[in-house]
VEXMIZA-670148 format. One line per 5 residues: number of its first residue (from 1); for each residue x negated, y, z negated of N, C-alpha, C. Coordinates in steps of 0.02 Angstrom, whole numbers. Atoms other than C-alpha are relative to their C-alpha. Layout:
N
NUM) X Y Z X Y Z X Y Z ~ ...
# end
This chain:
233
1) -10 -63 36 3125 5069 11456 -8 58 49 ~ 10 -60 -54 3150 5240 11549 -60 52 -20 ~ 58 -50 24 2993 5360 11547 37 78 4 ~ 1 -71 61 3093 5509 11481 52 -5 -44 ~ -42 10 87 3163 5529 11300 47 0 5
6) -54 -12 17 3309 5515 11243 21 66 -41 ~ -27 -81 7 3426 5690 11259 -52 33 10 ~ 47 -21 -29 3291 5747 11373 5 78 -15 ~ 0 -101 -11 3372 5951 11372 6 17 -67 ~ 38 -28 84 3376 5948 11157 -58 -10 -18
11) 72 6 -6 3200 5866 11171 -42 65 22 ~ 36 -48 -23 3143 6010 11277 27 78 -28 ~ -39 -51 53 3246 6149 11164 -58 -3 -73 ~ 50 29 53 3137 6066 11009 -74 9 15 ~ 93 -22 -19 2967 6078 11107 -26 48 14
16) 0 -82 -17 2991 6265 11165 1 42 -56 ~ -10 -31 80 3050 6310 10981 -56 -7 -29 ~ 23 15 63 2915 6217 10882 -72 -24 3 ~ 69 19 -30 2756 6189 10979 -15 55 60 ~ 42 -56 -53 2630 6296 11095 -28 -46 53
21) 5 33 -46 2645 6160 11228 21 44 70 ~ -21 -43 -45 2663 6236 11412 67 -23 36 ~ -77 17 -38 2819 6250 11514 -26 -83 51 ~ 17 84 -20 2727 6098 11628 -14 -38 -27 ~ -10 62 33 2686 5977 11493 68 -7 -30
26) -73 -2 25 2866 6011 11418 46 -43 81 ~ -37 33 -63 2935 5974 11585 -23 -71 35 ~ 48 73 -12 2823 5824 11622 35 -51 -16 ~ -5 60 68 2859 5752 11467 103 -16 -1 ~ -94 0 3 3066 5777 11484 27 -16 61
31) -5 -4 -77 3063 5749 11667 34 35 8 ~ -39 -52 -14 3131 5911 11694 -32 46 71 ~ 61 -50 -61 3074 6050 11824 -13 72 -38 ~ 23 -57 46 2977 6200 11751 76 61 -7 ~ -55 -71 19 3104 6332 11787 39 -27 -47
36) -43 30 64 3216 6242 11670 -12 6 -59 ~ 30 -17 76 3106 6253 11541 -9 59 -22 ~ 45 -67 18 3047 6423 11574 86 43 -33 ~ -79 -21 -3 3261 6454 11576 28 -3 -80 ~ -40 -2 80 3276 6380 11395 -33 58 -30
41) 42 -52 54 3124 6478 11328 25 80 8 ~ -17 -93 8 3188 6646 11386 92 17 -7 ~ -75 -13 25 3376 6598 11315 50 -15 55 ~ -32 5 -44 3444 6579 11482 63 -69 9 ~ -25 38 -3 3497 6403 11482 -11 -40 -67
46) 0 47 68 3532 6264 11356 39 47 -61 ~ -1 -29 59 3611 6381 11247 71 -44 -17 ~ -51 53 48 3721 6303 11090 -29 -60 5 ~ 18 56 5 3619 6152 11120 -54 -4 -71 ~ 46 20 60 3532 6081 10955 -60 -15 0
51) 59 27 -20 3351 6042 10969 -9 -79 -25 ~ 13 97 42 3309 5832 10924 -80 10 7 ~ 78 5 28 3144 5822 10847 -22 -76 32 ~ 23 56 -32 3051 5668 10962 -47 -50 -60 ~ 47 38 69 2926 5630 10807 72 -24 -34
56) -26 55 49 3069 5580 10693 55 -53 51 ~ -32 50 -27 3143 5457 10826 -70 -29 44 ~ 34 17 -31 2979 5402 10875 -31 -14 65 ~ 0 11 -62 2956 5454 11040 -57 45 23 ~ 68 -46 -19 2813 5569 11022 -38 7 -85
61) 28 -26 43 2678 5586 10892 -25 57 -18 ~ 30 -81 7 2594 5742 10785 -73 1 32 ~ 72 14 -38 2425 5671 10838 15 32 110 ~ -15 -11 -74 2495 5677 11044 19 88 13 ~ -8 -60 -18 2572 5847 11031 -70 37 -1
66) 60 -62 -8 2407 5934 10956 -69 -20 43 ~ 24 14 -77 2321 5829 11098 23 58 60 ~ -52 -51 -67 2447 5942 11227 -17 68 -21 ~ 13 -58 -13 2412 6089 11151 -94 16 -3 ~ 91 -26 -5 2218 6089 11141 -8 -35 95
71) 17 -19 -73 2215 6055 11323 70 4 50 ~ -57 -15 -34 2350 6133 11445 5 -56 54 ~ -6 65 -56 2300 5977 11570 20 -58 -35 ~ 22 59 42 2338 5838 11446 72 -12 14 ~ -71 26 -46 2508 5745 11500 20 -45 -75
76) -7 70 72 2611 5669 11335 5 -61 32 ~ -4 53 -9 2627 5504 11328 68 -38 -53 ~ -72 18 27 2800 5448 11288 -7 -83 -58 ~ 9 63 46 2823 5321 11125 56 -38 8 ~ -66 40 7 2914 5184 11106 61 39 -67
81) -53 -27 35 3085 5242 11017 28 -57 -57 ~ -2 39 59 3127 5187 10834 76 -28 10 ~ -56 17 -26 3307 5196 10905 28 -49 38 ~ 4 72 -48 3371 5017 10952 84 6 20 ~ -73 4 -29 3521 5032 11067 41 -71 -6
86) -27 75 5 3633 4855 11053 11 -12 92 ~ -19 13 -85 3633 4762 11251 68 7 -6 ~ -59 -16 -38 3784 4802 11328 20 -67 2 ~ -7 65 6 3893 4649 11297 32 -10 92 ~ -14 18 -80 3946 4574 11477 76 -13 -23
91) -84 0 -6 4135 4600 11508 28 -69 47 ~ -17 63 -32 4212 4419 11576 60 29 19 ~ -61 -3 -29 4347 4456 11708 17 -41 52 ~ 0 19 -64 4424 4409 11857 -71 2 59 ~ 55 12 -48 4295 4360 12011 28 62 53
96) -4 -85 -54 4277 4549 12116 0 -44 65 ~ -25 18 -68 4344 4507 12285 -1 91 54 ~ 5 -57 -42 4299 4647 12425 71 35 20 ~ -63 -17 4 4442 4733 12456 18 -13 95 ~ -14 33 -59 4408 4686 12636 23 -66 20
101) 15 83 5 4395 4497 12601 80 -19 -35 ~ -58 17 73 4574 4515 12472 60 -38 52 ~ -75 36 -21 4705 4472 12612 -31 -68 42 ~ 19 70 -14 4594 4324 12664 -3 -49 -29 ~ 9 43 66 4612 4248 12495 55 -70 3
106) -48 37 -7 4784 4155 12529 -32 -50 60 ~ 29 69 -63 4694 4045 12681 -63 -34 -21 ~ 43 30 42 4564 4019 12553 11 -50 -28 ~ -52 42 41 4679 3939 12427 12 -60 44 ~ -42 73 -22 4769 3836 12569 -53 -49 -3
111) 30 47 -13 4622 3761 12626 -24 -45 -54 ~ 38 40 77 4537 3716 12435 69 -50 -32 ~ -41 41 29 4714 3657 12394 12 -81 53 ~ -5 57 -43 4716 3545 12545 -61 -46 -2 ~ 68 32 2 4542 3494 12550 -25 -34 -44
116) 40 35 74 4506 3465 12373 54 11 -51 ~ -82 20 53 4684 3428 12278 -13 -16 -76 ~ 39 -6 42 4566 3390 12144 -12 48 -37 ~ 31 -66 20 4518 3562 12100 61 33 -62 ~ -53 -25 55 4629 3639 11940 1 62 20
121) -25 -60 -6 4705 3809 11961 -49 57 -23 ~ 72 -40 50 4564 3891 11849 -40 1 39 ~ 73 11 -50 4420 3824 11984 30 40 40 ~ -7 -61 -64 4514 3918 12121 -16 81 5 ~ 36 -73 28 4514 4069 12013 -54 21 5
126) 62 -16 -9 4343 4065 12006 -34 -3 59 ~ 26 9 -75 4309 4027 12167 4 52 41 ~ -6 -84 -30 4415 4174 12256 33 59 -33 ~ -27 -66 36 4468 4293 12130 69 3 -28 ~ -85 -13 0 4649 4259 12126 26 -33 -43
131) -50 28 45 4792 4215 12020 29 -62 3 ~ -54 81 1 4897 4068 11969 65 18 16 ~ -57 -28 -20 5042 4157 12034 -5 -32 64 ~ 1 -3 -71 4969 4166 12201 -16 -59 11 ~ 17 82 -9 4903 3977 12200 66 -43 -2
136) -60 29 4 5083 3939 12167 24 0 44 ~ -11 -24 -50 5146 4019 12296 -29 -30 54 ~ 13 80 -73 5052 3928 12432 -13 -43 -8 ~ -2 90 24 5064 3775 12352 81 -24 45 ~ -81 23 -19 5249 3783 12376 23 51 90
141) -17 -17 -79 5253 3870 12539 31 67 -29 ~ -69 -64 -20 5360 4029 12472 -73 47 -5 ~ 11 -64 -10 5219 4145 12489 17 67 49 ~ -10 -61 -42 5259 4305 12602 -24 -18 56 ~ 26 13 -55 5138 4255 12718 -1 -69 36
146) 10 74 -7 5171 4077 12727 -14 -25 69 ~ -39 29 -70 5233 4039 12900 -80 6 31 ~ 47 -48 -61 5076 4141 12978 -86 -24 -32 ~ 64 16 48 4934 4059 12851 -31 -65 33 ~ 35 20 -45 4775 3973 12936 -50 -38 -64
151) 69 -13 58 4653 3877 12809 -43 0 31 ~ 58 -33 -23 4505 3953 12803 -53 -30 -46 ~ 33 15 22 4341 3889 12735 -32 72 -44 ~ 19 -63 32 4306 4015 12566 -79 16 15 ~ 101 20 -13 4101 3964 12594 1 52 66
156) -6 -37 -53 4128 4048 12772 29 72 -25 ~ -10 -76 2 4237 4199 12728 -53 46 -44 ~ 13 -38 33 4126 4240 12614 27 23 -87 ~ -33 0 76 4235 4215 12460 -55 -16 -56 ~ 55 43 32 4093 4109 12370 -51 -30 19
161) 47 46 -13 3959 4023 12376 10 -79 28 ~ 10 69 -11 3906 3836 12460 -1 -20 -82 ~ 28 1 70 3835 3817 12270 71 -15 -30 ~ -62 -16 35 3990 3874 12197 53 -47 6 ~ -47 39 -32 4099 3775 12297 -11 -63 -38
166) 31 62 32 3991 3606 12259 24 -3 -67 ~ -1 34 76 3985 3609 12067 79 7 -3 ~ -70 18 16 4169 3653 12061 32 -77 -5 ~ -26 85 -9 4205 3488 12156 -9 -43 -23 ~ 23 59 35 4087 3379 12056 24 -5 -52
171) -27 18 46 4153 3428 11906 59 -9 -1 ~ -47 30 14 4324 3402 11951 10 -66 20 ~ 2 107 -8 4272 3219 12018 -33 -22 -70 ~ 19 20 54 4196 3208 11854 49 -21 -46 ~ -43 -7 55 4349 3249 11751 65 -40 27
176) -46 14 -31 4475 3171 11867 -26 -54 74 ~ 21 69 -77 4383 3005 11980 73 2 45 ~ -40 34 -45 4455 2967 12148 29 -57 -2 ~ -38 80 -7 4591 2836 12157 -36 -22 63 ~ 55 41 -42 4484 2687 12247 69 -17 66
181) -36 24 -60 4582 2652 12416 -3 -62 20 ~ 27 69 -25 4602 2486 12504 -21 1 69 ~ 75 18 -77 4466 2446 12664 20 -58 25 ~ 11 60 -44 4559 2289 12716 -42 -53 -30 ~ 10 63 22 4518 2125 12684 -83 -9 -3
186) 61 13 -6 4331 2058 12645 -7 -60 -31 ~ 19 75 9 4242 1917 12620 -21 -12 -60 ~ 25 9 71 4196 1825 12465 -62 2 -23 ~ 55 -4 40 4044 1824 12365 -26 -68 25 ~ 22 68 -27 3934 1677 12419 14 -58 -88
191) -8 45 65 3943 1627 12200 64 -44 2 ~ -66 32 -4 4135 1611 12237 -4 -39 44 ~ -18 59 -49 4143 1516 12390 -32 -60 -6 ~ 31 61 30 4008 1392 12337 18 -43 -56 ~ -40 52 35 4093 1353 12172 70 -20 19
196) -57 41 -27 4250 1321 12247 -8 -56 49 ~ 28 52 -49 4157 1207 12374 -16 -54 -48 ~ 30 56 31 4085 1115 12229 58 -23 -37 ~ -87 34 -9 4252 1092 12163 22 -51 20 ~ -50 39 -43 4336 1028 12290 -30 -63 27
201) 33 45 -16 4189 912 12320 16 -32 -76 ~ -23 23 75 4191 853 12136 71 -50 -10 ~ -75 27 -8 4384 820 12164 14 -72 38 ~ 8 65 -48 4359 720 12299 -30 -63 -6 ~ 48 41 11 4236 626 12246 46 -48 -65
206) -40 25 51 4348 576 12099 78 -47 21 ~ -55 38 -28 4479 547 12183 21 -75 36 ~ 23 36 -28 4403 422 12299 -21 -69 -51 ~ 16 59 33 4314 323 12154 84 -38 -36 ~ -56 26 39 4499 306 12063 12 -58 75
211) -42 40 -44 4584 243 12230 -64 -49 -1 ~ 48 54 9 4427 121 12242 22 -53 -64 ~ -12 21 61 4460 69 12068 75 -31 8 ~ -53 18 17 4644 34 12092 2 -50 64 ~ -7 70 -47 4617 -78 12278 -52 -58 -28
216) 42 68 23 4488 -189 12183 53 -33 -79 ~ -47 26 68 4616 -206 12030 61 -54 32 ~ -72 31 -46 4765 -242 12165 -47 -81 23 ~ 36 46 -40 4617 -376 12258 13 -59 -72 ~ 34 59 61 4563 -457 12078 83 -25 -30
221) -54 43 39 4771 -487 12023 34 -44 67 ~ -4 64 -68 4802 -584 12201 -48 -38 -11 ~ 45 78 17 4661 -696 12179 26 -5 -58 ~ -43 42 72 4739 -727 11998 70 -29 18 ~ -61 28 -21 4897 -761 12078 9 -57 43
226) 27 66 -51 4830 -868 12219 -24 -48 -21 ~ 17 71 61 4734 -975 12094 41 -40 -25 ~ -58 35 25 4885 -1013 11997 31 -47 47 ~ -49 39 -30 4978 -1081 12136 -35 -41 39 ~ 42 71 -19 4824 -1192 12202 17 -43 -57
231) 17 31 35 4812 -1261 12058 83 -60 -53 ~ -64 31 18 5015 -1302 12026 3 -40 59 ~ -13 27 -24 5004 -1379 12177 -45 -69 -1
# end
């Protein structure tokens, strides 16, 4: 809160008119400078101005004034005001770019568009100030300056913040993951290569007992055959 009233020069019009306060507590109290005061009281200045009564906006009591006038040393003491102003709502615009920093904006762009392809047209905005016009434009090369354009790190020029920069990027890896690349060949998992080992052992092992099974079948119908023909003879 500011320590003097509100409409400090009708405040001090109102205290010259309507109280036997002195030109220095009047001026104290209005943060004014005496001659000013002494200027309203003898008509000089302030004139056509309205007086504002401080008691009915709560910014001075009747008790405080007849404090001020029973001693010429006695200093008011400013009240809180019944008057509630509304905060000032915050205006959302474009990001203020120095007017020094404005033709460095296009080597800004290149680089965030090169660097981080990721980033939506909106994040750049916020990043260095500028349009979707101009992001177009050196996307596709036809800007004005194209030919002669250097990227530039915005964090360095001064466009934005490290900070700034960061969360942009995370949230557009958030909203938009990196396609996974390929690294070349690697090796298997020890789970995989072991069950395919046991496998192929398994197999084998099967395989082996069959063919077993089929030279003792071939063995046992020759001795049945060989018998026969001892025994015809």
């Amino acid at each position: 809160m500011s320590n003097a009233p509100l409409m400090p020069k009708a405040t001090a019009v109102w205290l010259v008119d309507n109280t036997a306060l002195t030109f220095d507590q009047v001026a104290e109290f209005t943060k004014m400078h005496p001659l000013e005061i002494r200027a309203i009281a003898d008509g000089d200045a302030a004139q056509g101005i309205k007086g504002m009564d401080p008691i009915s906006t709560g910014q001075l009591s009747r008790e405080e004034i007849e404090k001020g006038e029973a001693d010429p040393d006695y200093r008011l003491k400013l009240g809180e005001s019944k008057v509630i102003l509304p905060p000032a709502a915050k205006k959302k615009g474009p990001r203020y770019t120095p007017v020094s920093r404005r033709h460095e904006r296009p080597s800004a762009i290149l680089w965030l568009v090169r660097s981080h392809p990721e980033l939506k047209d909106s994040q750049i905005m916020r990043l260095v100030g500028t349009t979707k016009t101009t992001i177009a434009s050196v996307r596709d090369r036809t800007h004005w300056n194209a030919s002669t354009l250097t990227p530039m790190d915005p964090v360095t020029l001064g466009l934005c913040s490290q900070i700034e920069l960061d969360f942009e990027v995370q949230r557009a890896a958030k909203e938009k993951p990196a396609a996974t690349q390929y690294g070349g060949a690697t090796l298997l998992p020890a789970s995989e290569t072991t069950r395919k080992e046991a496998e192929h052992e398994i197999a084998t092992t099967t395989e082996k007992q069959r063919d077993d099974m089929n030279v003792d079948a071939v063995f046992a119908k020759l001795k049945t055959i060989g018998g026969k023909k001892a025994e015809d003879e």
